[in-house]
N, C-alpha and C positions, 0 to 999 in steps of 0.2 A: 504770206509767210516771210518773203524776202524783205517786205518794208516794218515786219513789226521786230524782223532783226536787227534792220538799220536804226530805225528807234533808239531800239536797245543797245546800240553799241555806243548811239553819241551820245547817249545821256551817262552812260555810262564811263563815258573816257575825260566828260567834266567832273565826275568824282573820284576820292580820295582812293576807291576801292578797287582792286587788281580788274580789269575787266571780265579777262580769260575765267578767272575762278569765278565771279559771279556768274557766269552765264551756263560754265558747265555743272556749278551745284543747282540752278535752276532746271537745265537741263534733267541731270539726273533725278532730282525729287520728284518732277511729272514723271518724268520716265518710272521711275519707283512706283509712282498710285496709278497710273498703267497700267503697271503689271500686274497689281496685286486685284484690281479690279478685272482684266481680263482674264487670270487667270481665276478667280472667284469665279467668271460666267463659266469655262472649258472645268470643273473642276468633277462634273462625273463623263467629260468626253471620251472616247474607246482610246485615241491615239493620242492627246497633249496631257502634258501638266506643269506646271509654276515655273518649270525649270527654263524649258522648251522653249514657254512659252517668251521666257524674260531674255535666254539667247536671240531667239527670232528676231524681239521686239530691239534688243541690241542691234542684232544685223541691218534693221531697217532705217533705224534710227544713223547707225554711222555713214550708210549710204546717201543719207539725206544730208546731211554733214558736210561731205564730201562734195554733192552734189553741188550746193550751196558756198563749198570754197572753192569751187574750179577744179576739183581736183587736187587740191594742194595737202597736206597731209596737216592734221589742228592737234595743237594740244589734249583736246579733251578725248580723240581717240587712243591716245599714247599710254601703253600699259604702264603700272607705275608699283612696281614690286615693294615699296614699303609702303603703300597705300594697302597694297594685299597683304603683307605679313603683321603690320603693326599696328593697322584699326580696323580691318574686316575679318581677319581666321581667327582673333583671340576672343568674340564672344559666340561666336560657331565650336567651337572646340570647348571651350568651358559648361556652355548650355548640351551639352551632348553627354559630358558627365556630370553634374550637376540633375539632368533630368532623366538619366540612367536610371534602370529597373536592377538595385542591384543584384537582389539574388539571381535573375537570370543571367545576369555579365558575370556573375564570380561561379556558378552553378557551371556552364560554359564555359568557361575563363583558360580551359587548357584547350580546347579545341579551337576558341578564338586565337591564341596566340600562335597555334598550330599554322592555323591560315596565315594569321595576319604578319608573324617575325619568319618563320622559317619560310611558307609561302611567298612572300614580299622577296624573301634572298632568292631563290630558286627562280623567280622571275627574273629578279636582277641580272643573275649569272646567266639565265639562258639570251636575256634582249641583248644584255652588254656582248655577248659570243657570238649575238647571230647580228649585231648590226659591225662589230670587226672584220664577219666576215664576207657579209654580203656587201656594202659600201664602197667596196674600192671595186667592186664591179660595176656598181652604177656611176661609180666618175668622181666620187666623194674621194679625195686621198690625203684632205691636208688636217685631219684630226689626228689626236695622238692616243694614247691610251686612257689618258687620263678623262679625253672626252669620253670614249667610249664606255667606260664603268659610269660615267655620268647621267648619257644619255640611260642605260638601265634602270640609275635609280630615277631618273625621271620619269621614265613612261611604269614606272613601277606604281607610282601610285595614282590610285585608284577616287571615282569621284562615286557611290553610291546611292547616290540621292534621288536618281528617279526610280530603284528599285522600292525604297524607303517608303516613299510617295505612295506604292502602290499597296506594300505588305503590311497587314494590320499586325500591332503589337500584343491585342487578344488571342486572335483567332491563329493566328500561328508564329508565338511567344519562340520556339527554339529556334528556328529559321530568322526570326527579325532580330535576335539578340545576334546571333553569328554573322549575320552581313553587317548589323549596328556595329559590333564590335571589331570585326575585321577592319572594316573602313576605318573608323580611326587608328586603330594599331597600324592599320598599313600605310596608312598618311605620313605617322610618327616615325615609323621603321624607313620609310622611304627618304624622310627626309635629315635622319639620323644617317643612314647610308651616304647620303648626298655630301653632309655636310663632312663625314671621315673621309671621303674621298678628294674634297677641296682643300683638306688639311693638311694633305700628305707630297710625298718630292714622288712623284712616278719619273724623275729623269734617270734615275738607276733604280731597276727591279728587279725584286731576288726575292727569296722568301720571308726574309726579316719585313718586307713591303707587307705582304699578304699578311701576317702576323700584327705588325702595326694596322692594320686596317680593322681587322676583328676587335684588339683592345680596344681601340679608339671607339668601334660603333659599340661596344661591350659598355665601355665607360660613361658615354654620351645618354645611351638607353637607361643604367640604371641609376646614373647621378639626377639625372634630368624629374624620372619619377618621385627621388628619393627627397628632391628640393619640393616639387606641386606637396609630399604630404606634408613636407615640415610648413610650409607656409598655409595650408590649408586647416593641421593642427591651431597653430599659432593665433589665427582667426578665430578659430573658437574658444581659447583659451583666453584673448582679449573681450570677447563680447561675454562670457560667462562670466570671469571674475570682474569684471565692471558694471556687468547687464544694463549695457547704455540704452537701451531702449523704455525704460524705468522712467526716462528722463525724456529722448528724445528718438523715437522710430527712424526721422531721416539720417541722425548720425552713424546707425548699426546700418541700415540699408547700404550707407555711403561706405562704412566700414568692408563692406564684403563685398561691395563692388571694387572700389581700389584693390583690396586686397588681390584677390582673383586677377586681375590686371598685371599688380607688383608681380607677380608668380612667371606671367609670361613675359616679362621684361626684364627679371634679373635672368633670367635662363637664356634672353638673348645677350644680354650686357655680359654673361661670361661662357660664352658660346657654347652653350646646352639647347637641347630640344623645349625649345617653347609648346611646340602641340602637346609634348609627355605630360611636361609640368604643370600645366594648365589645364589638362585630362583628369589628372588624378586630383589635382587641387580643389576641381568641381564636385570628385566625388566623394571628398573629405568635408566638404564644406554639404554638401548634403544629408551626412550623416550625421553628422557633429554638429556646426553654426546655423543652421538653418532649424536647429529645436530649440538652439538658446534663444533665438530673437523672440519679439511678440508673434501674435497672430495676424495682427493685421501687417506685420512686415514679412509675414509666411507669404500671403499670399502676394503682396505685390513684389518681392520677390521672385514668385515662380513664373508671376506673368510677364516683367520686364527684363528676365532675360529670356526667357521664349521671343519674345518680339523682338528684341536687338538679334538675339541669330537668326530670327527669319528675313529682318530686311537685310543683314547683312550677306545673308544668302543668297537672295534675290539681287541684291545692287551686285555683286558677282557674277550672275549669268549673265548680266544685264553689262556687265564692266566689258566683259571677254567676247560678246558677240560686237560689242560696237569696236573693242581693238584689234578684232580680226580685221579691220576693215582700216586699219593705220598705212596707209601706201607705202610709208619711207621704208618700212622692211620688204616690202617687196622687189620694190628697185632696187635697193642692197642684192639680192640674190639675182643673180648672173644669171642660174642656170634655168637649163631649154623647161617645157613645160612638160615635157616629158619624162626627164629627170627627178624634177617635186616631184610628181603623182609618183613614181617609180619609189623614190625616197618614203613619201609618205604611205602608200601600201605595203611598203617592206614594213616598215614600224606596227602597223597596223596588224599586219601576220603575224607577226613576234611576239606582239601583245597576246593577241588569242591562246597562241601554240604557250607561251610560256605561262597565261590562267592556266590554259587547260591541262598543264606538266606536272602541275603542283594539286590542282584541287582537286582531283578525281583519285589520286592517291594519299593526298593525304585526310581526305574523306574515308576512304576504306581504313586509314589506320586508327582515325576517330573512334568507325565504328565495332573496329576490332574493339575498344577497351572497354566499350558500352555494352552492357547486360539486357539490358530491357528494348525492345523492340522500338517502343517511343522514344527511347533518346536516341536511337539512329538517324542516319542520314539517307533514305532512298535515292534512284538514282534523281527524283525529278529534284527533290529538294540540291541534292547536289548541280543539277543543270544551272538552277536559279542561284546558286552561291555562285558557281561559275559566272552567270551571264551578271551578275549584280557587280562584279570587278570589271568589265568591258568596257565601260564607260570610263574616261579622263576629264577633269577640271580644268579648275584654276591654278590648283595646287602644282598640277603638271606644268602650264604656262609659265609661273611666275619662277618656278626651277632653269627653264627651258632661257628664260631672258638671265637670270642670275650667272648660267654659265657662260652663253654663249654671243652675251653684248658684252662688247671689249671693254667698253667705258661707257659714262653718261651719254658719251654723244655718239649717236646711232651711226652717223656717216663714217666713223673709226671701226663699225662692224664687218668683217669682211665676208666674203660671197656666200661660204659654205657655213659659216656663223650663222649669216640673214636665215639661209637652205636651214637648215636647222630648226631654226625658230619658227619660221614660217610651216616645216612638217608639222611641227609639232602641234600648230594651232588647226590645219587641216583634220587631222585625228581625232585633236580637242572636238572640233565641229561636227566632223563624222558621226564621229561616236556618240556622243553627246545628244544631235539629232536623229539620226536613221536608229539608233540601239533603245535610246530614249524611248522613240516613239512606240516601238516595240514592245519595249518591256510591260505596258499593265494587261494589254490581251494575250500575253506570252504567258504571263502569271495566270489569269483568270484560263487559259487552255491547260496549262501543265497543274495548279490545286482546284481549280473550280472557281464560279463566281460565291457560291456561298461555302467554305472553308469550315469545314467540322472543327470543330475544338479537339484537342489532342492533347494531354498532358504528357510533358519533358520532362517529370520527373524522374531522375537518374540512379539507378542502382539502389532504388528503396530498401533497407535494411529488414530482414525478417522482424519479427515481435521479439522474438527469442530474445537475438542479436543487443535489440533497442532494450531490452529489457537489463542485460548488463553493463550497457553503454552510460545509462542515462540514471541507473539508481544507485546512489550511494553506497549503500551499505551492500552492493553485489548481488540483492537479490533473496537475501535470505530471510531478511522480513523482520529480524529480532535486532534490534537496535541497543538495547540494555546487556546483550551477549559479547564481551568482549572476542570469549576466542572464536566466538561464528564471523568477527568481525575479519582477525586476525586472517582465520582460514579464507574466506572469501576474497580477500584485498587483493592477492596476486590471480584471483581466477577471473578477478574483473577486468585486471590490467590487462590477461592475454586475450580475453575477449576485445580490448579497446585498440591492440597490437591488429587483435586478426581483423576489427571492423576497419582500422586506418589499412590494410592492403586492400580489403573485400570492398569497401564502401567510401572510399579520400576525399570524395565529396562531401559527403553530409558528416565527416568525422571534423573533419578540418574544421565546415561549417560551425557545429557544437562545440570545438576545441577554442576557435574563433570567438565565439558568442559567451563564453566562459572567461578569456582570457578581455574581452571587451567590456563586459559588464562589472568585472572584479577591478580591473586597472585602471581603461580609460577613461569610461564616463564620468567615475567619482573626478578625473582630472578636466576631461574638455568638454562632458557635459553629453547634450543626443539627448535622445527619446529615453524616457523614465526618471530622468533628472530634473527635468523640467518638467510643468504640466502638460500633459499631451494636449494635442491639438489635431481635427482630423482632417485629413486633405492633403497629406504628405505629397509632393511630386515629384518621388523616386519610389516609394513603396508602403505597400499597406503595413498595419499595427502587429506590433510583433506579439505573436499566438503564443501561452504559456504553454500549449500542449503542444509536443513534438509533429505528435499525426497531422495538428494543422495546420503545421510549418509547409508537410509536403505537398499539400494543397494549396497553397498558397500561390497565384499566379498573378 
């Protein structure tokens, strides 16, 4: 091993090309087919999966590294935060919405946000309260405020993806749509908090501070969303009124890739939420541009970005286990060994206690508005929402260096900075591993290994109800009658009054679907303007009959 490195480095130092990066994109690509092949082999194992596995194989891999450099700390272990924001989380976050089921994300869509914007705060406030106050009892004292609302939204967000791993999308639709959805919303909220916080002067605080903090994450959140639809529209508005695929399939492919890309770059170019924008951009570009193109750009479409998010995913776990193992921040932090652990199980408690502050009440208040038995949340299903946030990323790392490395250059980091960074990847690891490994026999104990099918559908509307909701004329059956017309008109409106308090789901939904088919498709096009095509990869063909809308899973 050591001579076919030496090899490689003098051959490599007579040519034109950087050595360091040839060696670590070599590096990484085996590393990459690795993983993807071992975890193919573990992939009906009790305790691993893909995730795990590509940390582990990180961990091993920088140890060897190390081993290999004496000890000396290499470039290729050195985390590198616009490696992570600018070419690995923007097709993870776009293929998440993009291959969104949407009626269950818009069906859910207030109890996800429940979780995911008011939960995500509620943690915030309690980790930023409880690391001010326990800190300078463990030795920490040279943070200031501004770190401390920091560190909250950092360990605020949440990494779900071994829960994912385990939960099918069929078999239990309400539960995977709510952790699917949370996760990202809480990514987005987390890092929408993070960035109001970096925005602002905490050297004098008062309440115009507190006030400035909420516009700003207010702003941040719905500009951010409001740019993914406009550019997601726009996408489809170009490939429909050109229909470049007429002519040439790689142009519209290349069309909606850039595009999707352009969304999370202007949001960072004028410092907006790139995950928001690029969330909702996928799920515009799903519903819209992805029925303009042809069929055969349908499907390599749906499959080229499933596989850029999953390597991208993978060279992720695989990034963060080989840079836990970067020495220079270690030596940066001073403090005893006693201390870190101290540091990092206090974070770790905080974490827990501030899930569990938020989910198990705001679960009861979910299920307070839900009518029907199956749209509930039981306690197990709430345990598993609970324990599906416990787990922290990358997303959390690459926060964690963005505050708390002074500059480019790491030896300008100072001791409780390094303490810091260094908790933070402890946590990452913990959690990550021991909760990981945990979660698919936690799941198969708490629903079963084979999972009954269960339908979510929520607050189903009587006959009655649906009967004046959905027919024109009110119901009275005489169409040539003007005054049964007359009389009728306002007894349908306060039927549609009482179904939007009684039923805001499925009214919205209908009001939705009315105001989508009359406006926008004659504008940006979707399904029915086009020839359909079947194999949709967000949702099956839309039912002319209402009943089998609510069947629809």
């Amino acid at each position: 091993m050591s001579t076919l490195i030496d090899l490689l480095s003098s051959k490599l130092q007579n040519s034109s090309f950087n050595t360091t990066t040839v060696i670590a994109i070599t590096v990484f690509f085996s590393l990459l087919c690795a993983c993807i092949i071992i975890g193919h082999l573990l992939e009906e194992h009790r305790w691993a999966n893909e995730s795990i596995t590509a940390l582990l194989l990180g961990l091993i891999s920088g140890g060897v590294v190390l081993l290999f450099s004496k000890g000396q700390s290499s470039q290729i272990l050195e985390f590198s935060e616009e490696l992570f924001f600018i070419y690995l989380l923007p097709p993870i976050i776009f293929n998440a919405g993009f291959q969104v089921k949407k009626k269950q994300f818009f069906k859910n869509f207030s109890t996800i946000l429940l979780f995911g914007v008011l939960g995500t705060i509620i943690s915030f406030c309690l980790i930023s309260l409880g690391a001010f106050l326990l800190f300078k009892r463990l030795g920490v004292t040279e943070l200031d405020l501004q770190d401390y609302l920091a560190v909250g939204a950092i360990l605020s967000a949440t990494d779900s993806v071994c829960t994912l791993q385990v939960l099918s999308q069929d078999d239990t639709p309400l539960l995977y749509s709510i952790v699917f959805g949370e996760g990202v919303v809480n990514d987005a909220t987390s890092i929408v908090l993070f960035n109001a916080i970096q925005s602002l002067d905490f050297s004098e605080v008062s309440a115009t501070t507190a006030l400035s903090l909420i516009g700003t994450f207010l702003y941040l959140f719905f500009t951010s969303t409001l740019l993914g639809l406009t550019v997601g529209l726009l996408s489809a508005f170009i490939i429909k009124t050109l229909y470049i695929g007429r002519h040439s399939t790689d142009r519209e492919i290349a069309i909606m890739m850039l595009m999707a890309y352009l969304s999370y770059m202007i949001a960072e170019l004028i410092d907006l939420s790139g995950i928001l924008t690029v969330f909702f951009c996928g799920i515009v570009m799903s519903h819209y541009t992805w029925h303009n193109i042809t069929e055969s750009s349908r499907i390599t479409t749906k499959h080229a970005f499933a596989t850029m998010s999953f390597i991208a995913e993978t060279f992720i776990f695989l990034y963060v286990g080989m840079d836990a193992l970067d020495i220079d921040k270690w030596k940066d932090s001073n403090a005893s060994a006693g201390t870190s652990f101290a540091v990092s199980a206090t974070l770790l408690a905080l974490v827990l206690i501030g899930r569990a502050a938020f989910v198990f009440p705001l679960a009861g208040i979910a299920n307070w508005t839900k009518r029907r038995e199956g749209a509930k949340l039981p306690f197990r299903k709430q345990f598993i929402i609970w324990w599906a946030g416990l787990m922290r990323g990358a997303v959390t790392i690459a926060l964690s260096y963005n505050q708390f490395s002074d500059s480019d250059d790491d030896s300008s980091t100072s001791s409780e900075n390094s303490l810091m960074i260094t908790s933070t990847i402890i946590v990452v690891l913990f959690s990550t591993v021991v909760f990981g490994s945990i979660t698919k026999p936690l799941i198969e104990a708490l629903l079963g290994r084979n999972v009954p099918f269960v339908s979510d559908a929520t607050d189903i509307p009587s006959l009655e109800s649906l009967r004046y909701l959905f027919i024109e004329d009110g119901g009275e059956g005489n169409n040539n009658d003007e005054e049964n017309k007359e009389n009728s008109e306002p007894r349908r409106n306060g039927w549609c009054l009482g179904m939007l308090i009684r039923h805001p789901t499925w009214t919205v939904h209908h009001l939705w679907r009315k105001f989508d088919d009359k406006f926008m498709r004659p504008v940006f096009g979707g399904r029915g303007f086009v020839p359909y095509q079947p194999g949709s990869p967000t949702e099956a063909p839309i039912q002319s009959n209402i009943f089998d809308e609510h069947h629809v899973q």
